[in-house]
CHARMM-style PDB file with segment names, atoms N, HN, CA, C and O in Angstrom:
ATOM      1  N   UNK     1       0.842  -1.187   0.000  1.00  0.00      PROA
ATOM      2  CA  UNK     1       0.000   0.000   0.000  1.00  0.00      PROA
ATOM      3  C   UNK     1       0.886   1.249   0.000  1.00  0.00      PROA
ATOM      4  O   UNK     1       1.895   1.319   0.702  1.00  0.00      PROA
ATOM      5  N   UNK     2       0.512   2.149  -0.742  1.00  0.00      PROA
ATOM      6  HN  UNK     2      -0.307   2.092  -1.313  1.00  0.00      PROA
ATOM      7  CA  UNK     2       1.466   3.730  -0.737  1.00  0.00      PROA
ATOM      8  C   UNK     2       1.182   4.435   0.533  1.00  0.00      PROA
ATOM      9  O   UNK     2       0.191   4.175   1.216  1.00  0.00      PROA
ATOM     10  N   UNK     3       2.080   5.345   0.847  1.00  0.00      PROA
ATOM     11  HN  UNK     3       2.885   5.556   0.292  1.00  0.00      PROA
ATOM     12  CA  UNK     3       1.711   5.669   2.200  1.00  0.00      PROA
ATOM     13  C   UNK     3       0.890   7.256   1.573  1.00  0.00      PROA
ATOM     14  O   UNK     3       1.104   8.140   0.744  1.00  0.00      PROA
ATOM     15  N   UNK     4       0.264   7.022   2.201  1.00  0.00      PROA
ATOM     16  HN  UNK     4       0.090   6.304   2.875  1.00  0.00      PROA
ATOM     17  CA  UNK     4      -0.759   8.356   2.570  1.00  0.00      PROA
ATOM     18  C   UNK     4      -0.499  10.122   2.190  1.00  0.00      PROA
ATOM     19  O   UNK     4      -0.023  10.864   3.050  1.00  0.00      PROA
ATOM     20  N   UNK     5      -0.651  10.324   1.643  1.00  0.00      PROA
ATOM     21  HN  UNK     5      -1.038   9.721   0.945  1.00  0.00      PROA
ATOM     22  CA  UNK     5      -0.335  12.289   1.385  1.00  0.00      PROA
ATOM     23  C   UNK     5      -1.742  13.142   1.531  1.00  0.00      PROA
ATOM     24  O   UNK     5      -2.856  13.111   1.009  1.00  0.00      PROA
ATOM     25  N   UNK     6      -0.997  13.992   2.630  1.00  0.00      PROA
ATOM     26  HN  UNK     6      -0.092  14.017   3.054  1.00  0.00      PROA
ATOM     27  CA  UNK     6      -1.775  14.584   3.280  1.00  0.00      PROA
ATOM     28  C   UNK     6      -0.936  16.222   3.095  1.00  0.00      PROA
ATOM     29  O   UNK     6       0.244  16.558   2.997  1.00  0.00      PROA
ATOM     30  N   UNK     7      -2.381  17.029   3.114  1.00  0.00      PROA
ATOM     31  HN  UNK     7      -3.340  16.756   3.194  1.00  0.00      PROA
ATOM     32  CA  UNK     7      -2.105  18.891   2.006  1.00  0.00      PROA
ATOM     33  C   UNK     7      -2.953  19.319   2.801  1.00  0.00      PROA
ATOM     34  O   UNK     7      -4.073  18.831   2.947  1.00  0.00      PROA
ATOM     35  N   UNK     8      -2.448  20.392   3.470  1.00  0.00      PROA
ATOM     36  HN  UNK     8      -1.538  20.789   3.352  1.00  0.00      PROA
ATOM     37  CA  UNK     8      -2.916  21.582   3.806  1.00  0.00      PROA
ATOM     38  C   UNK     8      -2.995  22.362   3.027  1.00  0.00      PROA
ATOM     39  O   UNK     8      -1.823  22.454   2.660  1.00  0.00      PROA
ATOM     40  N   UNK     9      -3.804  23.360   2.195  1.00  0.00      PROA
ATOM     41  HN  UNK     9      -4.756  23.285   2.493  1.00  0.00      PROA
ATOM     42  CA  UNK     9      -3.714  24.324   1.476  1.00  0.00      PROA
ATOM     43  C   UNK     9      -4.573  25.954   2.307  1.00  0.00      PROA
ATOM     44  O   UNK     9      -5.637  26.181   2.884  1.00  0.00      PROA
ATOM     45  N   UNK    10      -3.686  26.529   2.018  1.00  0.00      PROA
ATOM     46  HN  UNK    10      -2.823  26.344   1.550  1.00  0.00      PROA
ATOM     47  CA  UNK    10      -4.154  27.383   2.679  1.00  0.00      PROA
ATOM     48  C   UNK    10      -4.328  28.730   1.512  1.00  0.00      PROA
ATOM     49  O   UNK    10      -3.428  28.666   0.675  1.00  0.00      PROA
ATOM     50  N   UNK    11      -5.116  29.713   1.324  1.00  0.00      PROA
ATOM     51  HN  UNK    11      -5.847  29.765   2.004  1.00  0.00      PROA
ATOM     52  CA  UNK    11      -5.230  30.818   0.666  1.00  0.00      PROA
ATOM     53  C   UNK    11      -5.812  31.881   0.535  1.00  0.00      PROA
ATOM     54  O   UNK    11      -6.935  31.917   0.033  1.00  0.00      PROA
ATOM     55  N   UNK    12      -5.088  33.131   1.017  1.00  0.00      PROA
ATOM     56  HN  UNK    12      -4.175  33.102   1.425  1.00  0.00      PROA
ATOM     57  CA  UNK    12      -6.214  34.403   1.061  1.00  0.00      PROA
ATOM     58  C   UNK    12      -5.916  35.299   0.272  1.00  0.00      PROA
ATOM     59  O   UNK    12      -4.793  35.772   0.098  1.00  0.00      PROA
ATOM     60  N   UNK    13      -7.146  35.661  -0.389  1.00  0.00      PROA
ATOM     61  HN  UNK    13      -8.059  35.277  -0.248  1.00  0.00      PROA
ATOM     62  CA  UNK    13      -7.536  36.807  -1.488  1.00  0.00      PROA
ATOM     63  C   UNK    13      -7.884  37.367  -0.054  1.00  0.00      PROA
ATOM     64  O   UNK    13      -6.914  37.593   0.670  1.00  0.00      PROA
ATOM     65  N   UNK    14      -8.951  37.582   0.372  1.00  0.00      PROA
ATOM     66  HN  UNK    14      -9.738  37.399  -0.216  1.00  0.00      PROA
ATOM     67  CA  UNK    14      -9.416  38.809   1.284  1.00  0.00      PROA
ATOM     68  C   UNK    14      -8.968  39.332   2.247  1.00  0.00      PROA
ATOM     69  O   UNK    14      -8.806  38.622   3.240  1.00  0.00      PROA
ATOM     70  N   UNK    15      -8.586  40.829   2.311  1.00  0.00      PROA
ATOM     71  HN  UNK    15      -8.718  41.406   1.504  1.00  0.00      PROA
ATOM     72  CA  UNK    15      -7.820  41.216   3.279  1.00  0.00      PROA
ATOM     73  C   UNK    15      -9.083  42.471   3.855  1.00  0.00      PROA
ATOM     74  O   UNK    15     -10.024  42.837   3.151  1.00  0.00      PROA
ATOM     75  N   UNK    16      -8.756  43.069   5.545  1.00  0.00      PROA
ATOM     76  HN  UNK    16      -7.992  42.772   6.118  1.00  0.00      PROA
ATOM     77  CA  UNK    16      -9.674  43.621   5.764  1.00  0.00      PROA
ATOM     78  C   UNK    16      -9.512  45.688   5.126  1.00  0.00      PROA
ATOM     79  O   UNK    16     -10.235  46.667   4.944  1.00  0.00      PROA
ATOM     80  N   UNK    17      -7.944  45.244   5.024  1.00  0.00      PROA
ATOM     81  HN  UNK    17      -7.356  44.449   5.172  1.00  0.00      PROA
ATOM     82  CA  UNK    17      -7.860  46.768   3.915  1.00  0.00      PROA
ATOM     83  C   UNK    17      -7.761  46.658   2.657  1.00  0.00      PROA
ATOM     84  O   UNK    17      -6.783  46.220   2.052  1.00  0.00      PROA
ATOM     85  N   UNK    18      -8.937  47.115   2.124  1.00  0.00      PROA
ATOM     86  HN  UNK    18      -9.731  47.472   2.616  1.00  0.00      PROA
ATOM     87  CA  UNK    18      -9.207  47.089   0.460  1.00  0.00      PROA
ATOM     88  C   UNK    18      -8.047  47.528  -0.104  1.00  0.00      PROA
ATOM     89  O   UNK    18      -8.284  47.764  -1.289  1.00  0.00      PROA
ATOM     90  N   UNK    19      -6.687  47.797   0.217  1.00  0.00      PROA
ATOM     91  HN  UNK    19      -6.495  47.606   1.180  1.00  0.00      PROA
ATOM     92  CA  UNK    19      -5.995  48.378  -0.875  1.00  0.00      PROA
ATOM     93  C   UNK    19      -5.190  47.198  -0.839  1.00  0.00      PROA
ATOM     94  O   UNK    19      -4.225  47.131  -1.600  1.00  0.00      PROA
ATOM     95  N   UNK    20      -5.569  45.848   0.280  1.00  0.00      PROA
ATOM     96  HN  UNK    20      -6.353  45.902   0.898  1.00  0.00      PROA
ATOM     97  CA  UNK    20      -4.545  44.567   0.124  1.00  0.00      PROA
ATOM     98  C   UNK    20      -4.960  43.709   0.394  1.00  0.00      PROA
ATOM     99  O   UNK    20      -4.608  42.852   1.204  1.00  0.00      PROA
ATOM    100  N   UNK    21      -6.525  43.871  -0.818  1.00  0.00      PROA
ATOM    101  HN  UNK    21      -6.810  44.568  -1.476  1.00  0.00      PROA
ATOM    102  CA  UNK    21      -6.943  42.757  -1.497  1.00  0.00      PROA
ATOM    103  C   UNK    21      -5.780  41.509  -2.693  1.00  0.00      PROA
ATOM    104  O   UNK    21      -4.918  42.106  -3.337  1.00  0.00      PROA
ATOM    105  N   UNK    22      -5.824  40.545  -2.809  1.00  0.00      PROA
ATOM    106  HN  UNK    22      -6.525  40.060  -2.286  1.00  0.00      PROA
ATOM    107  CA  UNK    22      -5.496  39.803  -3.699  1.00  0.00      PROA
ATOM    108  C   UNK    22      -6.201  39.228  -5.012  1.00  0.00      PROA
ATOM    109  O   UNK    22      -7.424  39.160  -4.895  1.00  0.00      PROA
ATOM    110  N   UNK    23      -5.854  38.940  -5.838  1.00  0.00      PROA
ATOM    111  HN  UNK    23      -4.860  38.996  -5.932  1.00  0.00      PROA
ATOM    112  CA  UNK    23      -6.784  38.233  -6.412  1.00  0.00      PROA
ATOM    113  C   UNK    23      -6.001  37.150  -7.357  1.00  0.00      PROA
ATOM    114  O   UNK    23      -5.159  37.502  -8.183  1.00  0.00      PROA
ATOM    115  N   UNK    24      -6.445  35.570  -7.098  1.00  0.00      PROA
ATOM    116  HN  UNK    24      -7.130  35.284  -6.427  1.00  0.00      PROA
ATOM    117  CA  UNK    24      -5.864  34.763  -7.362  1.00  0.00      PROA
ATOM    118  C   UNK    24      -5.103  33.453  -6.793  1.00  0.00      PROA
ATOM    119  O   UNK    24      -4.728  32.412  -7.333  1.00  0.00      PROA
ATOM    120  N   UNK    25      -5.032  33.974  -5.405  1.00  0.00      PROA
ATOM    121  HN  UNK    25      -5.336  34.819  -4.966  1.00  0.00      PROA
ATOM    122  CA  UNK    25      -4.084  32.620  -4.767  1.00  0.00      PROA
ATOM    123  C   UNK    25      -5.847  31.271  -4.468  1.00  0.00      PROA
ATOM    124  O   UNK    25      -5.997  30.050  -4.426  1.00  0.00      PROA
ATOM    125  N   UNK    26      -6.605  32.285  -4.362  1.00  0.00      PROA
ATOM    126  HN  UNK    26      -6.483  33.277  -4.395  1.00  0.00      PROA
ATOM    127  CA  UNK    26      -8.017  31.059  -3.594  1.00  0.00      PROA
ATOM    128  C   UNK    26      -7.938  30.063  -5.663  1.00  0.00      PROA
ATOM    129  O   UNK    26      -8.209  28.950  -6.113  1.00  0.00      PROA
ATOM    130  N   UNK    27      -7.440  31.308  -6.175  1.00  0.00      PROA
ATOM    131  HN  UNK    27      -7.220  32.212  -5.809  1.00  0.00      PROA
ATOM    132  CA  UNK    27      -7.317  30.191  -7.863  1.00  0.00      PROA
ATOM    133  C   UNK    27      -6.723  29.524  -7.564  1.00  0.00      PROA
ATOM    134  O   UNK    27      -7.115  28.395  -7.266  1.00  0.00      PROA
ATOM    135  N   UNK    28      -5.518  29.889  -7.501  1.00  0.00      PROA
ATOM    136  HN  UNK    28      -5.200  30.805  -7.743  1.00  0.00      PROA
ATOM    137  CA  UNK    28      -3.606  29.001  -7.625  1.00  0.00      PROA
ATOM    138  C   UNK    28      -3.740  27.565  -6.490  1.00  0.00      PROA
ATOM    139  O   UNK    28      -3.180  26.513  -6.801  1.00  0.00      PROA
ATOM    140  N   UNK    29      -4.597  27.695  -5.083  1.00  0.00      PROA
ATOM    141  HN  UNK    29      -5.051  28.549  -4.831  1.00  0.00      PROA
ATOM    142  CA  UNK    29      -4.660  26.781  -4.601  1.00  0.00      PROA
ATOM    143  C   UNK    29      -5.907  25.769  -4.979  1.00  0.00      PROA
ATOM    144  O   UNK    29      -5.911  24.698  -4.372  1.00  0.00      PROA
ATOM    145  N   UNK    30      -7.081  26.040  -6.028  1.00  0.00      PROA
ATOM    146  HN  UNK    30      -7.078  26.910  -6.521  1.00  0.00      PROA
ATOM    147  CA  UNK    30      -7.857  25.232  -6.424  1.00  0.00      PROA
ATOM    148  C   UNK    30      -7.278  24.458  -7.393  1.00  0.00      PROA
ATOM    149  O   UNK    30      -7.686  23.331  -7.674  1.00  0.00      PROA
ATOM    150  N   UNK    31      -6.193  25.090  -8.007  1.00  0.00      PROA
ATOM    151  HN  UNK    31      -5.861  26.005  -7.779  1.00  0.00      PROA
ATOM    152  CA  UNK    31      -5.497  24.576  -9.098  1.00  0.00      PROA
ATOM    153  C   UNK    31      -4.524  23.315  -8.825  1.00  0.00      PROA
ATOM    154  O   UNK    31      -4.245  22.421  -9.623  1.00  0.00      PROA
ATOM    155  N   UNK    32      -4.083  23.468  -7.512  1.00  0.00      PROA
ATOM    156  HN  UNK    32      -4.310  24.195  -6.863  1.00  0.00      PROA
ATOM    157  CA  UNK    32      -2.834  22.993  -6.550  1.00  0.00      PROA
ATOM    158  C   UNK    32      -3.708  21.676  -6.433  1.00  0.00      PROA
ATOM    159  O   UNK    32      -3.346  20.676  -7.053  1.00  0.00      PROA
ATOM    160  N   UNK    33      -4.846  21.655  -5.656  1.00  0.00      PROA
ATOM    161  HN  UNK    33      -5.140  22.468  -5.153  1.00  0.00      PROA
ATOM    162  CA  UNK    33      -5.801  20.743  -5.097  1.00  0.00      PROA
ATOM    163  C   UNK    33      -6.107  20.032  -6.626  1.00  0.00      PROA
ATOM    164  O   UNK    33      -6.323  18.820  -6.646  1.00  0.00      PROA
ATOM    165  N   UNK    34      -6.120  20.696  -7.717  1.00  0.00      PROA
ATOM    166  HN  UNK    34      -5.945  21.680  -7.701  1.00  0.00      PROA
ATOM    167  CA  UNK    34      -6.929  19.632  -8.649  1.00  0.00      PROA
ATOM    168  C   UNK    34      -5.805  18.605  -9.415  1.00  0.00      PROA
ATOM    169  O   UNK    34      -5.974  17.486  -9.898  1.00  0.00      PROA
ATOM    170  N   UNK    35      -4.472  19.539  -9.315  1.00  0.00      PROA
ATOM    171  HN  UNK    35      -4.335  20.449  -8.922  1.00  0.00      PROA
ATOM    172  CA  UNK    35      -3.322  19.070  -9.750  1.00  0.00      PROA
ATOM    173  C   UNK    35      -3.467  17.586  -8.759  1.00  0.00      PROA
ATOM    174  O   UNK    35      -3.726  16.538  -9.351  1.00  0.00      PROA
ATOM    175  N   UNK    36      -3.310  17.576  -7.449  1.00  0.00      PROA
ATOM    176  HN  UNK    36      -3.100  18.427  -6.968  1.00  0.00      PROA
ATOM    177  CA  UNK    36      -3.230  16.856  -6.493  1.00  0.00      PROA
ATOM    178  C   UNK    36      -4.011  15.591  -6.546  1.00  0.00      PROA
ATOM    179  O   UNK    36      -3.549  14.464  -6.368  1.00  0.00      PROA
ATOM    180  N   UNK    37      -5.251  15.905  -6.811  1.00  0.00      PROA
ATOM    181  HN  UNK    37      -5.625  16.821  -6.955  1.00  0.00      PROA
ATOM    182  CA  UNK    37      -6.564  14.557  -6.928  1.00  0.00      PROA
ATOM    183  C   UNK    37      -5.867  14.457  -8.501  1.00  0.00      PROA
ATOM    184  O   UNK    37      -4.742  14.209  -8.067  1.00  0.00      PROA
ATOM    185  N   UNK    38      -5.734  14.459  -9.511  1.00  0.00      PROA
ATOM    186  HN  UNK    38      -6.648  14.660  -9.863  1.00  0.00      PROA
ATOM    187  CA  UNK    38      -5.882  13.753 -10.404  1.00  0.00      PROA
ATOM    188  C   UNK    38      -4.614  13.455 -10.472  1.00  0.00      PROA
ATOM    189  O   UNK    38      -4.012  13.686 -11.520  1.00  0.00      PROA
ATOM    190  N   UNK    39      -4.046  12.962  -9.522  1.00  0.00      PROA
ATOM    191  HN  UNK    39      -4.535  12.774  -8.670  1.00  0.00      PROA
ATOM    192  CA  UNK    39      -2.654  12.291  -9.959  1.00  0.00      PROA
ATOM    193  C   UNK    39      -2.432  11.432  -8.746  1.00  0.00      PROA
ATOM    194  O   UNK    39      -1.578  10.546  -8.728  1.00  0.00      PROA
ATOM    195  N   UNK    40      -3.323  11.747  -7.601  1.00  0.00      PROA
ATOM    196  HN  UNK    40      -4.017  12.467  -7.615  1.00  0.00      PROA
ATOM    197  CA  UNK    40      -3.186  10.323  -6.822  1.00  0.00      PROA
ATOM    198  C   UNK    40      -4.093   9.855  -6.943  1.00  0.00      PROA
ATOM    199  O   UNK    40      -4.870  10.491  -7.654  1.00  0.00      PROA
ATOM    200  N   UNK    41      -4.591   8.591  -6.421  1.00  0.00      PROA
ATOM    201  HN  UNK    41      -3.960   8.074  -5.843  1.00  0.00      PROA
ATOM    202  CA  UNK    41      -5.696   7.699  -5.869  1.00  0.00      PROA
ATOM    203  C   UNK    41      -6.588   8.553  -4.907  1.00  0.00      PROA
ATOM    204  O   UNK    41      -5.958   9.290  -4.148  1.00  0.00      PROA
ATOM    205  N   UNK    42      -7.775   8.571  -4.828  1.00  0.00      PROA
ATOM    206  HN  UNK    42      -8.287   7.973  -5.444  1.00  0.00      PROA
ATOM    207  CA  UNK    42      -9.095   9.029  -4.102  1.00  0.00      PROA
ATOM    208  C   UNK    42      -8.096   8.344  -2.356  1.00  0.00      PROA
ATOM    209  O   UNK    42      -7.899   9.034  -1.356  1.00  0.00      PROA
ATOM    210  N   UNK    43      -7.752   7.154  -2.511  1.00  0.00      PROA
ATOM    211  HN  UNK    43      -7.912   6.593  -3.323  1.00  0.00      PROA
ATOM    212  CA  UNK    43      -7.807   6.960  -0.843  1.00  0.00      PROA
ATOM    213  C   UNK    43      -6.107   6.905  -0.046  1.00  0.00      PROA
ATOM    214  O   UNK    43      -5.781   6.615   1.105  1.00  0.00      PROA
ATOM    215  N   UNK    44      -5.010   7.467  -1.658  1.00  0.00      PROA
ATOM    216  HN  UNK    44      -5.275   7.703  -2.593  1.00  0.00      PROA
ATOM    217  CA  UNK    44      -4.066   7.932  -0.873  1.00  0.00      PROA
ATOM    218  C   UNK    44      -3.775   9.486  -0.554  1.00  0.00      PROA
ATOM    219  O   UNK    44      -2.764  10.040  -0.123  1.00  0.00      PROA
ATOM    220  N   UNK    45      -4.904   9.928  -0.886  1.00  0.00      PROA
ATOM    221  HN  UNK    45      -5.726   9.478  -1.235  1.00  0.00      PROA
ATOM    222  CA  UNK    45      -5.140  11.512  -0.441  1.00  0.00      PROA
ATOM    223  C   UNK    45      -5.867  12.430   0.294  1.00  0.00      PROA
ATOM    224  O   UNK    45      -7.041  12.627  -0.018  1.00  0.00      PROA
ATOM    225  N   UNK    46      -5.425  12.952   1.106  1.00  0.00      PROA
ATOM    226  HN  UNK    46      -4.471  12.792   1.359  1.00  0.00      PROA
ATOM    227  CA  UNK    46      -6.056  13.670   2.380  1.00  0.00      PROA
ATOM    228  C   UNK    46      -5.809  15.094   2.090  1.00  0.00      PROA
ATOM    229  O   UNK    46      -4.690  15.446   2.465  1.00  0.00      PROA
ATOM    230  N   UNK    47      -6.588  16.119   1.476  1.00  0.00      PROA
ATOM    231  HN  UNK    47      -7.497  15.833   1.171  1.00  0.00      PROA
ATOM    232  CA  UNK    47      -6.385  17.309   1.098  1.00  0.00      PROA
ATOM    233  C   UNK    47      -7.936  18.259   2.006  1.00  0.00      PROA
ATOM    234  O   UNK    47      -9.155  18.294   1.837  1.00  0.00      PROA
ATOM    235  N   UNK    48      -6.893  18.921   3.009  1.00  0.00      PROA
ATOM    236  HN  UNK    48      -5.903  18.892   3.147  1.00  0.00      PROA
ATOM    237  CA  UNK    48      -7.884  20.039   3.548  1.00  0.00      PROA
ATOM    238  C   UNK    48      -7.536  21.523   3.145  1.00  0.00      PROA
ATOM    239  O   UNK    48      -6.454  22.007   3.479  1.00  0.00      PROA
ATOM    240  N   UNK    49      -8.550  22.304   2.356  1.00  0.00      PROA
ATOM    241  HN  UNK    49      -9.429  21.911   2.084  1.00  0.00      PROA
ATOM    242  CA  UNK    49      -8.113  23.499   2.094  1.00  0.00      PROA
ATOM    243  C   UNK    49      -8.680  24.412   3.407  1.00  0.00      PROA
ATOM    244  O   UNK    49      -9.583  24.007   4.139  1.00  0.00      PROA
ATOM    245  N   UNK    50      -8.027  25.649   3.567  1.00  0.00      PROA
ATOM    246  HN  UNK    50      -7.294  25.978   2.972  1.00  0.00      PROA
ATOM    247  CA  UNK    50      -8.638  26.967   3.830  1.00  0.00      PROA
ATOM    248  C   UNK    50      -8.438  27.993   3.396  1.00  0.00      PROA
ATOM    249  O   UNK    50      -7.382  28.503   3.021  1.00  0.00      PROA
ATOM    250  N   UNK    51      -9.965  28.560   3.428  1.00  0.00      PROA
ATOM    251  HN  UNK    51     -10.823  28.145   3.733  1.00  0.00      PROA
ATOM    252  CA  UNK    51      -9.604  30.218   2.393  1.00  0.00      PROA
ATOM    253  C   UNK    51     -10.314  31.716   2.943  1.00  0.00      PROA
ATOM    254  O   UNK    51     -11.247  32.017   3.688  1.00  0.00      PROA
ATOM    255  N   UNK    52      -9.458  32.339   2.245  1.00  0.00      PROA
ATOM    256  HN  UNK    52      -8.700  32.095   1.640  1.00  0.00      PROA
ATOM    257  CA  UNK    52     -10.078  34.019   3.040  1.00  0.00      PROA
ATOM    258  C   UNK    52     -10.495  33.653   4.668  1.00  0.00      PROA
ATOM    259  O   UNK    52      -9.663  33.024   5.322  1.00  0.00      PROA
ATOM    260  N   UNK    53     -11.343  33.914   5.091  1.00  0.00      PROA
ATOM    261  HN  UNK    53     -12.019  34.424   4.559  1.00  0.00      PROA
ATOM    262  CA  UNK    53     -11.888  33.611   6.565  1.00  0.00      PROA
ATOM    263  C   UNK    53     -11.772  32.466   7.110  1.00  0.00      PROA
ATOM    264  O   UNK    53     -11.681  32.047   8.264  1.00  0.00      PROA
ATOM    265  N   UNK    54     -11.790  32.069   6.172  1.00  0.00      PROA
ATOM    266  HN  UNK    54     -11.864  32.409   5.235  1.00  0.00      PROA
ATOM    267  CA  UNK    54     -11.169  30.092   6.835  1.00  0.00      PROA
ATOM    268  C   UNK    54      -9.990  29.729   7.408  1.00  0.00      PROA
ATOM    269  O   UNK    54      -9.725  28.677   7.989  1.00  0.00      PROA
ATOM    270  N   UNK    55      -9.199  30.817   7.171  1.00  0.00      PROA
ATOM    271  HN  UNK    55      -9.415  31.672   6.699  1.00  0.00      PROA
ATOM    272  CA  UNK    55      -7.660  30.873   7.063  1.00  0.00      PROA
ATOM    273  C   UNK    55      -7.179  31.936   8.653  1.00  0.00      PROA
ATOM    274  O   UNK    55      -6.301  32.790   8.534  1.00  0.00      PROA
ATOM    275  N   UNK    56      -7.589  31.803   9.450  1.00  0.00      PROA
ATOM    276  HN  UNK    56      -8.303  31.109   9.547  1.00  0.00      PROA
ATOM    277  CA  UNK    56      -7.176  32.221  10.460  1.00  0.00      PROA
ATOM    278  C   UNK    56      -6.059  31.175  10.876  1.00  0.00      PROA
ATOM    279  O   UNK    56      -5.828  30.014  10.539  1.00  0.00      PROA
ATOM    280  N   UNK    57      -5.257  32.380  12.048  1.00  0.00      PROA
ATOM    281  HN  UNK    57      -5.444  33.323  12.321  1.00  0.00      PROA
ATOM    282  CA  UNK    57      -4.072  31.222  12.831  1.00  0.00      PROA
ATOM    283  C   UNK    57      -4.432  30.500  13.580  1.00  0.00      PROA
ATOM    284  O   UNK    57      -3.442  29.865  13.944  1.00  0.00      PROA
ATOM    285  N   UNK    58      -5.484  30.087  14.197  1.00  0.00      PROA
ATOM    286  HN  UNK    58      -6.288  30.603  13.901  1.00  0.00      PROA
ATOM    287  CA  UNK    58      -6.208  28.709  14.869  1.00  0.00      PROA
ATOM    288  C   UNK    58      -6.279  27.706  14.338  1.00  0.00      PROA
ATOM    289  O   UNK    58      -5.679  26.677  14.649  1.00  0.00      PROA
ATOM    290  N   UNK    59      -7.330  27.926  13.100  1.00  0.00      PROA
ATOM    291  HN  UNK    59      -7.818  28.762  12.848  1.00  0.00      PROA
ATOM    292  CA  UNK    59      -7.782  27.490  11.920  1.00  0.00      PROA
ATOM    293  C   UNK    59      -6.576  26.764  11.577  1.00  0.00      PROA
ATOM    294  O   UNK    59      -6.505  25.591  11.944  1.00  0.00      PROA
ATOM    295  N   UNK    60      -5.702  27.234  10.987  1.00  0.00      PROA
ATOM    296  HN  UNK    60      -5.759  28.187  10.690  1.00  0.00      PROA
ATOM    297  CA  UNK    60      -4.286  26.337  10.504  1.00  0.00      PROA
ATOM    298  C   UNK    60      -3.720  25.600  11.629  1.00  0.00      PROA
ATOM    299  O   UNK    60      -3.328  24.459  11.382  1.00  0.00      PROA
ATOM    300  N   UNK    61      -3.615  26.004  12.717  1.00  0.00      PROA
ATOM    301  HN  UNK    61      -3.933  26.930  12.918  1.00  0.00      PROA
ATOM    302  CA  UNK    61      -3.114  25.218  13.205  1.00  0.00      PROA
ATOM    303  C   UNK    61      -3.673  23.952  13.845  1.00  0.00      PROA
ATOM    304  O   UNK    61      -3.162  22.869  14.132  1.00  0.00      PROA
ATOM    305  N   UNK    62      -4.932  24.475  13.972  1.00  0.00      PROA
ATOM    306  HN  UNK    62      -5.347  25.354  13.738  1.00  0.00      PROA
ATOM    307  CA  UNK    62      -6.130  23.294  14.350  1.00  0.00      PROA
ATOM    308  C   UNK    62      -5.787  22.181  13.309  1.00  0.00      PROA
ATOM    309  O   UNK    62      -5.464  21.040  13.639  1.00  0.00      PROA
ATOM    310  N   UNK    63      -5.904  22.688  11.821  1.00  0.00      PROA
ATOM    311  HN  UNK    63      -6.166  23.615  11.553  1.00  0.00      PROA
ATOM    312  CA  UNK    63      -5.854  21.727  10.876  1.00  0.00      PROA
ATOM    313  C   UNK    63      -4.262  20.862  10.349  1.00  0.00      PROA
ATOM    314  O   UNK    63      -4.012  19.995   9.512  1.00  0.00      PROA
ATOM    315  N   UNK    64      -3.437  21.647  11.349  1.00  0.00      PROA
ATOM    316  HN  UNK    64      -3.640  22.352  12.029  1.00  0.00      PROA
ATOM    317  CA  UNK    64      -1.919  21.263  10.380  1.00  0.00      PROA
ATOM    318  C   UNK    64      -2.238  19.812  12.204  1.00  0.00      PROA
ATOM    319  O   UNK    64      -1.767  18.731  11.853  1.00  0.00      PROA
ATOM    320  N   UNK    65      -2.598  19.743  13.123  1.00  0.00      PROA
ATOM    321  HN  UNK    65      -2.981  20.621  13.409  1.00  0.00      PROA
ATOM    322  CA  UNK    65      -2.602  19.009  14.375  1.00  0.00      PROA
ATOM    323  C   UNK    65      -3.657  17.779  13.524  1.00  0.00      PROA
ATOM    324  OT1 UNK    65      -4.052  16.782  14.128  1.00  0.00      PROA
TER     325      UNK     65
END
């Protein structure tokens, strides 16, 4: 059996000062994630994203534990 790969993705476009907005990484990491599933197996892959508001420092670290 292959051993297991496991992705945190993390990505923020939204910032709370409009002049440092992004636009593109919530792309670059959907892109990352699709790269990811279609090149492993459904059950050697464990991919959790977070984005804009999802993406707090709890949040990551809750999810990197």
């Amino acid at each position: 059996m292959s051993p297991k790969v496991y992705a945190l993705l993390v990505a923020i476009d939204e910032y709370p000062n409009p002049d440092h907005v992004l636009e593109g990484c919530v792309n670059d990491l959907t892109a990352v994630r699709q790269f990811l599933v279609h090149r492993l197996p459904a059950e050697q892959l464990e991919v959790m994203t977070l984005t804009n508001a999802e993406a707090t420092r709890a949040n990551v670290i809750q999810a990197w534990e």
